[in-house]
N, C-alpha and C positions, 0 to 999 in steps of 0.2 A: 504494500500500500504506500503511495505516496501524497505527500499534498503540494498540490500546486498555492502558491501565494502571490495575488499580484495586488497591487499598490495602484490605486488609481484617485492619481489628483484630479478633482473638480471643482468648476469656477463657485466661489463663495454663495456667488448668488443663486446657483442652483443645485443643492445640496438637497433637496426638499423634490425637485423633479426630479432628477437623479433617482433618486430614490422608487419611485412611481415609475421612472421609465424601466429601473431593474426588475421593479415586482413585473412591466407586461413582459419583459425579456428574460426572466429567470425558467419557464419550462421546457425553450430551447437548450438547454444547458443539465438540467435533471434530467433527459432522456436521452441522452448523451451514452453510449456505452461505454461500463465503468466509472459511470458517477456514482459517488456512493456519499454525497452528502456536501453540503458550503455551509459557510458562514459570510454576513455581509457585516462589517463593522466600522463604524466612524471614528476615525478620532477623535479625543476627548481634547488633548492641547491643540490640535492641529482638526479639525472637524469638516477642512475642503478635502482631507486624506482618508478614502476609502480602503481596509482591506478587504478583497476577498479571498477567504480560504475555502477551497475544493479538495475534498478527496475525492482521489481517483485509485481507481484498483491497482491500475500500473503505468509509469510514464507513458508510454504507448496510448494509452485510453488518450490519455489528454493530447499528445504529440508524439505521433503526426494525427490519429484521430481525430477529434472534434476539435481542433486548431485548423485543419483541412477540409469539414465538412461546411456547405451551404447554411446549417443552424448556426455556426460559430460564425459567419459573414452575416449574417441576420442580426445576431446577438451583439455583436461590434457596432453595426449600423444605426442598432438602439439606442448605442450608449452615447457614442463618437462623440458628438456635440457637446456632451455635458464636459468632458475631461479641457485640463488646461494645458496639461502637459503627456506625453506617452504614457503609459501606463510599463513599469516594471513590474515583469513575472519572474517568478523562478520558483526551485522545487525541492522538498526536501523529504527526507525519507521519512516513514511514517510511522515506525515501530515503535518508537516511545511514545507518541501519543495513542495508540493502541492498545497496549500493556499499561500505560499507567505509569512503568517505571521511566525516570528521568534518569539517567546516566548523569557522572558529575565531571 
């Protein structure tokens, strides 16, 4: 299992559509094979700074998968406008948050 996490900055003033444009763009993205679950989260200091976190079953699921399919250019399309800046992705393994255990 891994989770993808990507950072998505949006303009201050639409934080709130943003929002509403992900809830109608969010079921392209859970039927996705190998989604097994996101999370959408604002910044508290920083609150134009969106994370989303996705598990995916396995890199592959997410990329080249649904980084390559028609829903993911759908799902971009949604968003696009709201962001200020690129959005950083990247992925990390997902064992510890699965088991619970935190390695030190």
């Amino acid at each position: 299992m891994i989770y993808e996490i990507a950072q998505l900055p949006v303009h201050k003033e639409h934080t709130e559509t943003f929002r509403q444009a992900f809830a109608k763009v969010v079921p392209l993205l859970s039927r996705a094979e190998g989604y097994q679950g996101h999370l959408l989260a604002q910044g508290i200091e920083t609150p134009e700074l969106f994370h989303l976190i996705v598990r995916w079953r396995s890199l592959e699921d997410h990329t080249p998968g649904f980084e390559t399919s028609e829903d993911h250019q759908t799902f971009m399309r949604g968003l696009e406008q709201y962001f200020s800046e690129e959005p950083r992705v990247y992925h990390i393994e997902g064992a510890a948050f699965a088991t619970g255990e935190y390695p030190l």
